[in-house]
Steps between C-alpha positions, in 0.01 A plus 500: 500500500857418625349313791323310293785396270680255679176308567362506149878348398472220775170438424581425118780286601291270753264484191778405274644210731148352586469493094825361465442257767162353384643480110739279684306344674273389177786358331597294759169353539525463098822285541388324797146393370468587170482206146838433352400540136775455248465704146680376240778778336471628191822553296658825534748692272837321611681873453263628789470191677773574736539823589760592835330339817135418415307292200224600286217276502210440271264205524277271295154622657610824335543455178230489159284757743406671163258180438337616841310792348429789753677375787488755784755689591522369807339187629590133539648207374330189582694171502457167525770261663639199346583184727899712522317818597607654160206791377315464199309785431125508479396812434535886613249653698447879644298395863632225720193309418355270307768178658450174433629243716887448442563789360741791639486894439860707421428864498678662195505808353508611099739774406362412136332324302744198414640485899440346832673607775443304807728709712838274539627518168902536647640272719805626671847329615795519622768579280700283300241206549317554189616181333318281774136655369568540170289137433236606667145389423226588705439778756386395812216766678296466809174633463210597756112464409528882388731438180777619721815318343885544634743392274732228805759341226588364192460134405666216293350273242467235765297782647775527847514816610894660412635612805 
């Protein structure tokens, strides 16, 4: 069994860099290719808004879910685009299809019954230049075909991206 140790452990950790590599890989293809989509921000508790380094978010496409009855657990948010590329929800759907044309998936999960997550709900900073993104408006996410989104910035009422 000792013999067999050391090649067990190296073969794990070539499986966990090929992993890490191709998750990489993915999100780069995300941000290279992927649909800017911008999702309006929902208000948040101002005495949470801020807290240390990072920002929690909460958008528009998430909110009055409870009107959606049943919604999956986990499934997708389709979209349509305004001429600004700012989301309006259409509907929430478990399977990737049906898609009409113009319309975009987000892949979100449901804790609950009365939330949305679609996985970047925090947007992290560096410290002491909270002030700058405190007027945020809109989230700006690539997404793939898949529903894939990555959360790439924050963005202004003018919808400019706050660097």
């Amino acid at each position: 069994m000792k013999r067999y140790k050391w090649f067990i452990i190296l073969l794990n950790l070539i499986f966990l860099l090929v992993y890490f590599n191709h998750s990489v890989a993915k999100k780069e293809a995300l941000l290279k290719d992927g649909q800017l989509i911008l999702l309006a921000l929902a208000p948040v508790d101002p005495r949470s808004l801020m807290q240390g380094d990072y920002m929690a978010l909460r958008y528009d496409i998430s909110e009055d879910i409870i009107s959606h009855k049943n919604i999956p657990k986990r499934g997708y948010c389709v979209v349509r685009l305004d001429s600004n590329n700012v989301a309006n929800k259409v509907r929430f759907q478990k399977d990737l299809t049906p898609l009409n044309a113009g319309e975009y998936l987000i892949e979100y999960t449901s804790p609950n019954s009365w939330n949305v997550n679609i996985g970047a709900e925090s947007f992290f900073f560096q410290e002491g230049r909270a002030e700058k993104y405190e007027m945020a408006k809109y989230g700006g996410v690539k997404v793939d075909k898949s529903g894939n989104s990555l959360l790439i910035g924050l963005y202004d009422e003018q919808r400019r991206k706050i660097e």
